[in-house]
LOZA-782730 format. One record per residue (C-alpha): residue number from 1; y, x, z. Coordinates in steps of 0.2 Angstrom, whole numbers, plus 5000, padded with zeros to 4 digits. Each point is the difference from the previous one (the first is absolute). Last residue first. Layout:
N
<NUM; <Y; X; Z>>
...
//
This chain:
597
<597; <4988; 5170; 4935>>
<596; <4996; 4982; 4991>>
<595; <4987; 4997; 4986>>
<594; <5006; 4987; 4988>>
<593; <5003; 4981; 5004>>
<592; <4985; 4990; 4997>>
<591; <4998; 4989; 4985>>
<590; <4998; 4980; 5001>>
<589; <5017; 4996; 4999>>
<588; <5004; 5002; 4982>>
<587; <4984; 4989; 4999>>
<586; <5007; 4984; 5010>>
<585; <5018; 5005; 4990>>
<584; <4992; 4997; 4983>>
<583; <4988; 4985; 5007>>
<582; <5018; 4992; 5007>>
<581; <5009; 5002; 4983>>
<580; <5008; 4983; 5000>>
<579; <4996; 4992; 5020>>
<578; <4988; 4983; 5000>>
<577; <4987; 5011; 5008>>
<576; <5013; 5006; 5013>>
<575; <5003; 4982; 5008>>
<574; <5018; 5002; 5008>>
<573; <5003; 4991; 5016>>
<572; <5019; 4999; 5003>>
<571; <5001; 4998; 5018>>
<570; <5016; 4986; 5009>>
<569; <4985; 4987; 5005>>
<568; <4995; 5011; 5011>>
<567; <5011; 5008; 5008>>
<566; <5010; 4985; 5004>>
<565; <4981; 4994; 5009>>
<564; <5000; 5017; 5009>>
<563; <5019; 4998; 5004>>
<562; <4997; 4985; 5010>>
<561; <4986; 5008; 5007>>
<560; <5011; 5014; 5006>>
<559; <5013; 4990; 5007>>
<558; <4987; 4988; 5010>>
<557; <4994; 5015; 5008>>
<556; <4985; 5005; 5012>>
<555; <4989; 4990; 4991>>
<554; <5003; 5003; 4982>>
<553; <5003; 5020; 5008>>
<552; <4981; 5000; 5005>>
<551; <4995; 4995; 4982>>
<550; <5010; 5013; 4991>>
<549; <4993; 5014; 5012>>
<548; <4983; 4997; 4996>>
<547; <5002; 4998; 4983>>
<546; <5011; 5015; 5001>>
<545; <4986; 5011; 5006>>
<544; <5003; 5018; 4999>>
<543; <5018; 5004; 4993>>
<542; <4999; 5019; 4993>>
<541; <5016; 5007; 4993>>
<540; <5000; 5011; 4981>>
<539; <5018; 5005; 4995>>
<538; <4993; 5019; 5002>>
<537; <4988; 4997; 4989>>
<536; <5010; 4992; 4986>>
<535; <5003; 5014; 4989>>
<534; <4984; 5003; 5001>>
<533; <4994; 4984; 4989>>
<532; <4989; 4985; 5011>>
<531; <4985; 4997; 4991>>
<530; <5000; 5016; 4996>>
<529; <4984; 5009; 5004>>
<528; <5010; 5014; 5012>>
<527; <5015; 4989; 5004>>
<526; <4987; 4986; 5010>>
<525; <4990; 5013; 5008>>
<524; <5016; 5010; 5004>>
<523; <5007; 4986; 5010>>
<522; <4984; 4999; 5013>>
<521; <4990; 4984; 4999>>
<520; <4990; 4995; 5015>>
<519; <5010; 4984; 5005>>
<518; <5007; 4999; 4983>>
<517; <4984; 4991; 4993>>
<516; <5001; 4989; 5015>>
<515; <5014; 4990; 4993>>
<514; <5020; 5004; 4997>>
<513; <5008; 5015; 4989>>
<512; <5018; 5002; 4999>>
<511; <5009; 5010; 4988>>
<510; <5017; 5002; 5002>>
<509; <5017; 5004; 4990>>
<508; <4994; 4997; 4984>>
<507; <5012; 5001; 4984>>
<506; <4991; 5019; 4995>>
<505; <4986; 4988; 4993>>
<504; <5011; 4990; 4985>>
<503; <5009; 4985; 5002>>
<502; <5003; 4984; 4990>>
<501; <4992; 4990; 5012>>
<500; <4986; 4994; 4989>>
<499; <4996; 5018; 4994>>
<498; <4999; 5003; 5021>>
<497; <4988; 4986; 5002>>
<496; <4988; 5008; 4985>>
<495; <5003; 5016; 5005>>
<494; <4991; 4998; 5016>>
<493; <4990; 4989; 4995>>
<492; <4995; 5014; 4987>>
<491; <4997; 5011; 5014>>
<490; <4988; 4988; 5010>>
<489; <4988; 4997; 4985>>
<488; <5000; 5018; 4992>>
<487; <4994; 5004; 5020>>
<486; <4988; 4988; 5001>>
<485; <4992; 5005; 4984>>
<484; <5000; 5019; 5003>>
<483; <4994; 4997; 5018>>
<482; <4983; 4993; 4988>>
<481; <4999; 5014; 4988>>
<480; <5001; 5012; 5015>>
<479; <4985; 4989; 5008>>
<478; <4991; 5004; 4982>>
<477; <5005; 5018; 4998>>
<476; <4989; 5002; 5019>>
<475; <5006; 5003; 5016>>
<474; <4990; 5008; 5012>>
<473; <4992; 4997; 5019>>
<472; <4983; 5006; 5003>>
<471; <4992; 4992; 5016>>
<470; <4985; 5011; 5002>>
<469; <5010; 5014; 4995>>
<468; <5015; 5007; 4992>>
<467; <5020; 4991; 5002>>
<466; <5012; 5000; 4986>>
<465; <4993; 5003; 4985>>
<464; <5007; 4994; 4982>>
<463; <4989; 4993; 4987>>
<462; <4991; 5007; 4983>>
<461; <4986; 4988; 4994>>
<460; <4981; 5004; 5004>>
<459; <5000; 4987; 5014>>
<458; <5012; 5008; 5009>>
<457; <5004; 5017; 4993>>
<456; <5013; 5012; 5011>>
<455; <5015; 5008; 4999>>
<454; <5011; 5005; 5015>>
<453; <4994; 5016; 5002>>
<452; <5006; 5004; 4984>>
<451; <5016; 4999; 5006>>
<450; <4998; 5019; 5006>>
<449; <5003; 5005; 4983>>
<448; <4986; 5015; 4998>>
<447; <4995; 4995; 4984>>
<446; <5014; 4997; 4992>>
<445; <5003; 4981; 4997>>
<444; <5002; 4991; 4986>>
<443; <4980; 5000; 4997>>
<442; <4998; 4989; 5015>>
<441; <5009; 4986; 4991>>
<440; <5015; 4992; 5009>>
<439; <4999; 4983; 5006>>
<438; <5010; 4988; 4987>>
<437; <5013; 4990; 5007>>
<436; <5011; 5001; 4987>>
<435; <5009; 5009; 5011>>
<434; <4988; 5015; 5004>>
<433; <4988; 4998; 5014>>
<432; <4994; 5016; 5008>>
<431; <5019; 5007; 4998>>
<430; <5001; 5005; 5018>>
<429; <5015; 4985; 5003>>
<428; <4988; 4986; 4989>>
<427; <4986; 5004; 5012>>
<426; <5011; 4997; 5016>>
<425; <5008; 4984; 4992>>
<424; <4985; 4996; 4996>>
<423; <4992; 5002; 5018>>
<422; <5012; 4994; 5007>>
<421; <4999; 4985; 4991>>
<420; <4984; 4997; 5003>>
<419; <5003; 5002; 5019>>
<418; <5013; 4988; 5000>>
<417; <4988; 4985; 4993>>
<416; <4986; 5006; 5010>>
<415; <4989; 5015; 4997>>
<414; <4982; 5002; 5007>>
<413; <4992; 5007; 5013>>
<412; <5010; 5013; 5009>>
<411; <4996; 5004; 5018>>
<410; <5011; 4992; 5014>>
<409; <5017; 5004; 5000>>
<408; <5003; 4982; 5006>>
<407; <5007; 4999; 4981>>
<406; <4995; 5014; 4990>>
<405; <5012; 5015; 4995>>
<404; <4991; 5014; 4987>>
<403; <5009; 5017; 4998>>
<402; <4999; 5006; 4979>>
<401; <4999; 5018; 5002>>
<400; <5005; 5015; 5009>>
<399; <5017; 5003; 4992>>
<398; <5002; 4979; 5003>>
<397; <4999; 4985; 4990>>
<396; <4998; 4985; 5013>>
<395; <4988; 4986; 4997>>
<394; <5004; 4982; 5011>>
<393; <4991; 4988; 5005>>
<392; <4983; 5005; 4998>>
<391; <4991; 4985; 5008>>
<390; <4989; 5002; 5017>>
<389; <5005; 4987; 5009>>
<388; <5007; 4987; 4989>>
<387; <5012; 4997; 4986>>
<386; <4988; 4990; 4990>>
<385; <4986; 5011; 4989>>
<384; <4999; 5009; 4983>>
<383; <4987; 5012; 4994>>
<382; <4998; 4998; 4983>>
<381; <5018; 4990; 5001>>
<380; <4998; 4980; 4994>>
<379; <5009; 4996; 5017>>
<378; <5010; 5012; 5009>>
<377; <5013; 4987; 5004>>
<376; <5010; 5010; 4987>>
<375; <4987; 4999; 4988>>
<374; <4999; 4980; 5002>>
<373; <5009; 4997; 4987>>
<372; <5019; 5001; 4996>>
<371; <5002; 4983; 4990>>
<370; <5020; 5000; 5001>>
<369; <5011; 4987; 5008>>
<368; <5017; 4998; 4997>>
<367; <5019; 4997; 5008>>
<366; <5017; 5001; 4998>>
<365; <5013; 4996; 5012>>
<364; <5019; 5001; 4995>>
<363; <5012; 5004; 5016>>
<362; <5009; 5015; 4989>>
<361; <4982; 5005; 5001>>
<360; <4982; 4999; 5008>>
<359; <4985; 5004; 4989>>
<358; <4984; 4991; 5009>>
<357; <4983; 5005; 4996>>
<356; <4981; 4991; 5002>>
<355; <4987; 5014; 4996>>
<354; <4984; 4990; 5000>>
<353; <4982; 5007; 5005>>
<352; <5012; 5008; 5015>>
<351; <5020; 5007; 4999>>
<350; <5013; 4990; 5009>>
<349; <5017; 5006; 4990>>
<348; <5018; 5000; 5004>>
<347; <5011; 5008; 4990>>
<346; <5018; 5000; 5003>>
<345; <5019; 5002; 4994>>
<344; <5014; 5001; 5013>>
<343; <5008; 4988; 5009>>
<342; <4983; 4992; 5006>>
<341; <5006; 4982; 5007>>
<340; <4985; 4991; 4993>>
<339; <4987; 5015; 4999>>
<338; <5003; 4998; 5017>>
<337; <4982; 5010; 5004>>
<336; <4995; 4988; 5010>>
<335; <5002; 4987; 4990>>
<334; <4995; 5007; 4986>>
<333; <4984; 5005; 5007>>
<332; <4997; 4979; 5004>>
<331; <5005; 4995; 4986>>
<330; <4984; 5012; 4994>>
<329; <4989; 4992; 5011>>
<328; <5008; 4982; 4994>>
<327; <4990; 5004; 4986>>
<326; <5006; 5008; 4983>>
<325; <4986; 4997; 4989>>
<324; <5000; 4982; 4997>>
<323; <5018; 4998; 5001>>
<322; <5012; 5002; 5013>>
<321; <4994; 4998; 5018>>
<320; <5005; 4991; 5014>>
<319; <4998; 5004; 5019>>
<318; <4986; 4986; 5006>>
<317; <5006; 4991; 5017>>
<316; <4985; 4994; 5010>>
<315; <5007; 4987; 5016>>
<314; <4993; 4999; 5019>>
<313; <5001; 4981; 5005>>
<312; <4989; 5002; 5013>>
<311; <4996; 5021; 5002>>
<310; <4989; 5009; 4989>>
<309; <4984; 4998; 4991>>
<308; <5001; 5001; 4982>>
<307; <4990; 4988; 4993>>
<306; <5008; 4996; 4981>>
<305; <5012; 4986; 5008>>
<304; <4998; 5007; 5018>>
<303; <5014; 5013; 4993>>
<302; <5014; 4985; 4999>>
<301; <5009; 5004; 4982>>
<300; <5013; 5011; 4995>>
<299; <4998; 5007; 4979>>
<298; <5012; 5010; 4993>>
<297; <5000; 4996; 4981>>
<296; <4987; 5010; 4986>>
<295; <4991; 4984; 4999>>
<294; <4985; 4994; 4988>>
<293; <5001; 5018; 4992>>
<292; <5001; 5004; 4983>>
<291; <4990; 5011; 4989>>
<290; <5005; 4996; 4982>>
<289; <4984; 5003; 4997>>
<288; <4985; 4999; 5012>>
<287; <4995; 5007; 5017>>
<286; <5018; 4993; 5011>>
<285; <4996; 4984; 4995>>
<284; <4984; 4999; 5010>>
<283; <5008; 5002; 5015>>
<282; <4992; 4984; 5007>>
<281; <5014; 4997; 5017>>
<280; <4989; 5001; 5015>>
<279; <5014; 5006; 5010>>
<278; <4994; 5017; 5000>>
<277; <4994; 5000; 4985>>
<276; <5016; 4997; 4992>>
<275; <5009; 5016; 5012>>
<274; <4985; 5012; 4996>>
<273; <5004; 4997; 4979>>
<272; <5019; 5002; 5005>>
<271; <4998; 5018; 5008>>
<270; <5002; 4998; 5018>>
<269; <5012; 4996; 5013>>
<268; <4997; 4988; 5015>>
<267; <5011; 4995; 5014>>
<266; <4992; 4992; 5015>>
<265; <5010; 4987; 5014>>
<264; <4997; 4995; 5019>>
<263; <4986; 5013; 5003>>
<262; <4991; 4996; 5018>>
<261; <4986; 4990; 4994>>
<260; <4988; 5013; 5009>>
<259; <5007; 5004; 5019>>
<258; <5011; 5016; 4998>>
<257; <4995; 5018; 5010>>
<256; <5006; 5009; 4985>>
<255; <4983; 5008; 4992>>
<254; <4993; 4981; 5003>>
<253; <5013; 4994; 4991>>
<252; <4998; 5013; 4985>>
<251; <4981; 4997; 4998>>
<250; <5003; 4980; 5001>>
<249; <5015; 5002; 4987>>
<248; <4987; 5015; 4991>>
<247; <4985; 4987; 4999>>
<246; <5012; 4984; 4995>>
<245; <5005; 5013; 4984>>
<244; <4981; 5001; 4995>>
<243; <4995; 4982; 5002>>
<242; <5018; 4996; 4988>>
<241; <4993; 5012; 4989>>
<240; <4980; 4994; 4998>>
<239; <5007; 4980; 5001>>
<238; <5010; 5005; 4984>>
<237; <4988; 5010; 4992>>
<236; <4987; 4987; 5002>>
<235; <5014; 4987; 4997>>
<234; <5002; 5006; 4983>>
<233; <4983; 4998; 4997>>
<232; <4998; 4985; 5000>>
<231; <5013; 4991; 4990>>
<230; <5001; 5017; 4987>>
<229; <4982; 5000; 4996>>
<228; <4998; 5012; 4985>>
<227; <5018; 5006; 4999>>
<226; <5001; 5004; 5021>>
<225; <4987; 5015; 4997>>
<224; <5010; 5005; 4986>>
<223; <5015; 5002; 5007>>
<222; <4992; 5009; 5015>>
<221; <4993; 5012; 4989>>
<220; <5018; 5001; 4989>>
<219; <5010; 5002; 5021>>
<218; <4986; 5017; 5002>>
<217; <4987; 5002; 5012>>
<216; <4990; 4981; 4998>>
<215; <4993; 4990; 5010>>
<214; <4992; 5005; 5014>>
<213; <5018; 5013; 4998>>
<212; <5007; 4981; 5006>>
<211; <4996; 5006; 5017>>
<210; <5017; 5012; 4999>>
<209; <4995; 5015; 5011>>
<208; <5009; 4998; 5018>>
<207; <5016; 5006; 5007>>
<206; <5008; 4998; 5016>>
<205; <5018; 5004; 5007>>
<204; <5007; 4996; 5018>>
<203; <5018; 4998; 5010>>
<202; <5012; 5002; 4984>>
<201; <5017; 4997; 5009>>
<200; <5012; 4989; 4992>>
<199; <5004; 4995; 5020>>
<198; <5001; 4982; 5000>>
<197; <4990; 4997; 4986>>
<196; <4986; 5013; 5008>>
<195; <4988; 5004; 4985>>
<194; <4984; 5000; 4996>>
<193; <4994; 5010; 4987>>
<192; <4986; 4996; 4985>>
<191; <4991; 5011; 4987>>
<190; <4988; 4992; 4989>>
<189; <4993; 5013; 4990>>
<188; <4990; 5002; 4979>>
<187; <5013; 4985; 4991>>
<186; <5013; 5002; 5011>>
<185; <5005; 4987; 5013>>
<184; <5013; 5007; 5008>>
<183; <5003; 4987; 5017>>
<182; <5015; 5000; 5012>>
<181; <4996; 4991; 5016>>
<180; <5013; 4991; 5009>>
<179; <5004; 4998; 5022>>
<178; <5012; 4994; 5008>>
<177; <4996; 4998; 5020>>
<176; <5016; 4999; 5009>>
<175; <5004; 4983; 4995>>
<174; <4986; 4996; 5010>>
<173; <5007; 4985; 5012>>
<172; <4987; 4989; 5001>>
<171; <4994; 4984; 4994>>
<170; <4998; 5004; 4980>>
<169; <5007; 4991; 4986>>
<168; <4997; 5010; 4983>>
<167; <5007; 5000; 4982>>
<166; <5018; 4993; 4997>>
<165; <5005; 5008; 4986>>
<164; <5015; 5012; 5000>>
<163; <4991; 5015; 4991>>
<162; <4986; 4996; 5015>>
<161; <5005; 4992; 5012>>
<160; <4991; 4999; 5019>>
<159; <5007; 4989; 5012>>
<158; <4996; 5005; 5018>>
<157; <4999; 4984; 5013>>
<156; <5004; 5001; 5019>>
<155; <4999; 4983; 5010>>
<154; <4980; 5002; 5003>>
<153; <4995; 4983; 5004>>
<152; <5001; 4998; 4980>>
<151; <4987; 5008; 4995>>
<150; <4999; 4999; 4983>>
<149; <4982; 4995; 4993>>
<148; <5008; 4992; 4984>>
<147; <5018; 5002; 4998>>
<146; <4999; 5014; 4986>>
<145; <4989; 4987; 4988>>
<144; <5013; 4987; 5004>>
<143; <5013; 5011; 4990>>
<142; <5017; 4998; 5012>>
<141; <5014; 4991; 4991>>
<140; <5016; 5002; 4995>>
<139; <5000; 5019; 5005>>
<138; <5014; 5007; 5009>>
<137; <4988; 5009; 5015>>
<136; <5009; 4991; 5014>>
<135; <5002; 4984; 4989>>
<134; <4980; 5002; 4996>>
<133; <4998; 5002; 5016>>
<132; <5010; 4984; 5007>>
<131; <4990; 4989; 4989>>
<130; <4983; 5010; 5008>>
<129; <5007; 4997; 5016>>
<128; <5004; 4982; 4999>>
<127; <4980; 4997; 4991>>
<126; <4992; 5009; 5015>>
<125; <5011; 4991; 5014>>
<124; <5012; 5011; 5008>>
<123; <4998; 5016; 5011>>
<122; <5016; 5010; 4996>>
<121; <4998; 5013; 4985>>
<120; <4999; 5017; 5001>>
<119; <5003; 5009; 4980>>
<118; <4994; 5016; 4997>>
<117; <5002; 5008; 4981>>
<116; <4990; 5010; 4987>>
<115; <5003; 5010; 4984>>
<114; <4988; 5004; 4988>>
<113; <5012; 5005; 4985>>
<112; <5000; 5018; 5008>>
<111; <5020; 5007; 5003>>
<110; <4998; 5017; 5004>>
<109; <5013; 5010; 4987>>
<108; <4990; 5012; 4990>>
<107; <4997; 5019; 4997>>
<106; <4989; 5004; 4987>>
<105; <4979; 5000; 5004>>
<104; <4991; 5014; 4993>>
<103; <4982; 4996; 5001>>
<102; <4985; 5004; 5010>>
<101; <4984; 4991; 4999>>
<100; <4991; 5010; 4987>>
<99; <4982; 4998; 5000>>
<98; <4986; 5015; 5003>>
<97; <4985; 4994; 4989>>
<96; <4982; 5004; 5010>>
<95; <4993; 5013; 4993>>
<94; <4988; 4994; 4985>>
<93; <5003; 5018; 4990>>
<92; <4988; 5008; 5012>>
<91; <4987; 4991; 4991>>
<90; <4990; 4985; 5009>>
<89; <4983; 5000; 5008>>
<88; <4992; 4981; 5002>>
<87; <4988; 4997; 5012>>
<86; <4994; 4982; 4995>>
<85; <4996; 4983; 5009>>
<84; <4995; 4986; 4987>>
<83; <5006; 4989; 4987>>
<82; <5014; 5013; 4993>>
<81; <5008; 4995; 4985>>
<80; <5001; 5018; 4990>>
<79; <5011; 4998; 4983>>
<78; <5012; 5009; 5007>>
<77; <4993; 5010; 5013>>
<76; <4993; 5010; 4985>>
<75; <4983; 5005; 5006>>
<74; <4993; 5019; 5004>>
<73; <4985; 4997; 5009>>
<72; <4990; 5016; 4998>>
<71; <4990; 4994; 4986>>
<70; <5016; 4996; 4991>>
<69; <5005; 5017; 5003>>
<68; <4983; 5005; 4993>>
<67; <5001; 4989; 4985>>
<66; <5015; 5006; 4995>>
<65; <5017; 4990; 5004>>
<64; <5013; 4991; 4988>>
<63; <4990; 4990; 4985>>
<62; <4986; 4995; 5014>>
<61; <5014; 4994; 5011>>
<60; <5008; 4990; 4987>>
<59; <4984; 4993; 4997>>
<58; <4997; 4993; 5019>>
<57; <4988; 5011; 5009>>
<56; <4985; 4991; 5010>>
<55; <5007; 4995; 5019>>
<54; <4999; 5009; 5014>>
<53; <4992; 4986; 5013>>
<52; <4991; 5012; 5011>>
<51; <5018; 5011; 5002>>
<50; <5007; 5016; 4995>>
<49; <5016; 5002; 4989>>
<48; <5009; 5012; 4990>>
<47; <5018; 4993; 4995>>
<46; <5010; 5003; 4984>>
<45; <5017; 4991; 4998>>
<44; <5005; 5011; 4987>>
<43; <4985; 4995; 4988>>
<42; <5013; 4994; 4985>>
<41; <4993; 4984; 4996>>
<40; <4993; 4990; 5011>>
<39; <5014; 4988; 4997>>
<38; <5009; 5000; 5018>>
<37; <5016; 5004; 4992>>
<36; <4997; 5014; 4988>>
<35; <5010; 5010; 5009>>
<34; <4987; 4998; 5018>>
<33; <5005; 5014; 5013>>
<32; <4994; 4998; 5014>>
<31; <5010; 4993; 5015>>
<30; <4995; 4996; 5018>>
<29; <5010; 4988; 5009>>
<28; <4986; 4989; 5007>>
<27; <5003; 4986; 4986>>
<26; <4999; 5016; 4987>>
<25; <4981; 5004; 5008>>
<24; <4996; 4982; 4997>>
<23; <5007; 4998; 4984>>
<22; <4991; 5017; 4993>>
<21; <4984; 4995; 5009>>
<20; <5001; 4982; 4989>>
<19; <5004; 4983; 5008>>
<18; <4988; 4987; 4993>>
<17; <4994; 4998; 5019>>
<16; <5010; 5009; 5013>>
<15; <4997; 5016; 5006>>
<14; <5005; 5003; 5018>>
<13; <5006; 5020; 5004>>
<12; <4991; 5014; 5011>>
<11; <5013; 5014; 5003>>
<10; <4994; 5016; 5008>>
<9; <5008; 5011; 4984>>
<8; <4988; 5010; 4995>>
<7; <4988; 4986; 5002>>
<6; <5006; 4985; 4990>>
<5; <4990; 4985; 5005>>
<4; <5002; 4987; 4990>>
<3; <4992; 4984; 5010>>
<2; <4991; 4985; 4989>>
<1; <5008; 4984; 5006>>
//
């Protein structure tokens, strides 16, 4: 296997054959940015490379860089298939994607659907002593499958059920060792904990980069990729997950001092395209009209079914979703956010690519899903990036000047998701964007306006600067244009669902915002651009990772999964395409609020 050795970083990783650079380097958790979905289109995921094997230019890299770059190595790593060792030197945007494992978890009552229970027989003969454990364990009958390979010189058995299923035999006492994995299977990161049963107790976390980005970055990619073989390759993505979610169990016991095999039970939440593939369920349906998923039902099956390596007898339970779009990720946030019980009324919303949104009142749940785009992922932005070391988080409008936040407070190199919105918000709040979202022209400012510092030509069209340098950072009319469309899409959701309630925005108690998005977001970046109207600001709570937290509480309790599965069949799903004077309301929603004090 060729070796890609990245040298500013000290890494050297394996390529594979008919795996592309940009695959490779997303397998090892590095992230460029590639909106055009691996097309070879839009150039972002540009790479110089040295090697003896470099090979000629590929037409989209003749279109995109001049001869000399090209002379110099430059390559898209999308379309590069590496068949021999390479140095490769990545921009500062490819820092390694911080993932969000933290999450607001609600108070609970303990009582975990694994449940397990000692039973000491007298020495009998083997077929007496199974007949008088299936009476001790009130079961008719004892599963053959479970007898086999008991030790039965040992008079101490441990019965292990799982949501009153009889599950595992085992010839030791070790009803003190209870252990489940909670899984978020989201379409860039895997995050899984492991938790203590007995306890509740979160005892490790571990992320990893979704190996399906080989595949595709974005749920339509992967859609796609399935559509043209769907028996074959969705059990590449399948077998690609379930590998990925065996390495963190085996990371997380290790990490804990456990022998591997030691999780008794997993609970997964994702969005409902991540949940088909992983149990090898064709989503297929889910890319074409009307949209409709083979099962949006709670699903609990034995993990070793689909590969999972845990304990014997060790069982999957799927949370459920609602409808194509509104995956049992977002059960999940509801859940934790009791949007169920919520006396008062609610907005819940997990922003990313899509914006999915609850409306919680008077004990009525509606919910949508809006096409934000990956402007708030800092995708398709000039000089966009993941939330990473390095990215402007946050902009700050002071006396002095505009103040610049990165994450790790390392050096800015790009804008993630946050950090656009800051910076738009901050724009919009000196009057450099007006609320069309037009950029000011230079000739409306007096000469000596201090804001003309900001302006600036990037390839001889007026942009926005933030950083100077070798590693200029900027925002340009076009990136604006493209936070304009999320935000028109997000608002009018948001007006959509309350129109449907009968309510108008004053009605809103709280705002609650899940997801990685809000992990670097402050509350004046989202007021400042609108997508969330000021007079909500202060109503504005921060959740983390409620897919996370949503799975852990399925296994620690039985209550709570009972409810998620109530939950879910009890949403109003509203399709906003099929809405009268949607378009009108979409584009009412697309200007910025006017320039505040």
């Amino acid at each position: 296997m060729p070796a890609i050795r990245i040298p500013e970083r000290g890494r050297v990783l394996d390529g594979r054959p008919g795996r592309s650079l940009l695959h490779t380097l997303a397998a090892a958790g590095l992230m460029l940015p590639s909106p055009c979905g691996a097309a070879g289109l839009c150039g972002k995921c540009a790479v110089t490379v040295a090697g003896d094997s470099l090979p000629p230019p590929t037409e989209q890299e003749l279109s995109l860089f001049a001869a000399k770059e090209l002379a110099q190595g430059r390559r898209l790593a999308c379309t590069l298939f590496p068949e021999a060792d390479l140095d490769v030197a990545l921009p500062q945007e490819a820092a390694e994607s911080a993932i969000l494992s933290d999450g607001y978890l609600p108070p609970f009552r303990l009582d975990p659907a694994l449940v397990k229970k000692v039973v000491r027989l007298e020495p009998q003969p083997a077929d007496s002593r199974a007949a008088r454990l299936a009476a001790a364990l009130g079961e008719k009958k004892i599963p053959g499958r479970l007898l086999r390979g008991l030790d039965w010189d040992n008079d101490c058995l441990t019965a292990t059920f799982d949501d009153g299923r009889l599950v595992a035999l085992q010839a030791e006492d070790s009803a003190d060792q209870r252990y489940g994995l909670a899984v978020d299977i989201g379409t860039t990161t895997v995050v899984a904990a492991l938790l203590d049963l007995r306890t509740g107790r979160e005892l490790a976390v571990r992320s990893a980069i979704n190996p399906q980005t080989s595949q595709g970055f974005d749920v339509l990619s992967r859609l796609g990729f399935v559509m043209e073989q769907p028996d074959e390759r969705v059990r590449t993505l399948q077998q690609s997950v379930v590998a990925c979610v065996n390495t963190l169990a085996g990371e997380l016991a290790a990490a804990t001092g456990l022998p591997p095999g030691s999780i008794d039970t997993l609970a997964v939440a994702a969005n409902t395209t991540m949940l088909h593939i992983l149990l090898g369920i064709d989503p297929s349906s889910l890319g074409r009209a009307p949209f409709t998923p083979v099962f949006t039902n709670a699903q609990n099956l034995p993990a070793a079914e689909i590969g999972l390596m845990a304990a014997p007898g060790a069982r999957l339970y799927c949370l459920p979703s609602v409808s194509a779009y509104i995956g049992a990720d977002i059960v999940a946030g509801m859940q934790v956010a009791g949007l169920a019980q919520a006396p008062d009324t609610t907005l819940f919303i997990d922003i990313g690519t899509n914006g999915e949104m609850v409306l919680a009142s008077g004990g009525r749940l509606l919910a949508c899903s809006c096409a934000a785009g990956p402007a708030l992922e800092g995708m398709n932005i000039s000089c966009g990036m993941r939330a990473s070391s390095g990215a402007i988080e946050d902009v700050a409008v002071t006396p002095a000047g505009l103040i610049l936040t990165t994450i790790g407070n390392a050096p800015p190199t790009g804008l993630c998701g946050s950090g656009i919105l800051a910076a738009i918000s901050a724009f919009l709040k000196i009057g450099l964007i007006l609320p069309r979202g037009n950029l000011v022209k230079e000739q409306a400012l007096a000469v000596d306006d201090p804001r003309r510092a900001y302006l600036c030509l990037r390839d001889g069209k007026p942009a926005l600067r933030l950083v100077d340098g070798d590693s200029p950072v900027f925002v340009t009319q076009k990136d604006i244009r493209q936070v304009q469309l999320a935000k028109g899409a997000l608002l009018s959701g948001v007006h959509a669902l309350l129109e449907q309630a009968g309510l108008t925005l004053p009605a809103i108690d709280r705002v609650l915002i899940a997801g990685q998005f809000g992990a670097h977001l402050p509350v004046a970046s989202l007021t400042g651009c609108g997508i969330i109207p000021r007079a909500l600001g202060d109503k504005v709570a921060y959740l983390g990772n409620t897919s996370k937290s949503g799975a852990s509480l399925a296994l620690l309790s039985q209550a709570a999964r009972g409810e998620m599965e109530i939950l879910a069949r009890n949403v109003r799903y509203l399709e906003l395409s099929t809405l009268d004077g949607f378009d009108r309301l979409f584009v009412t929603c697309l200007d910025f609020p006017g320039r505040a004090g």
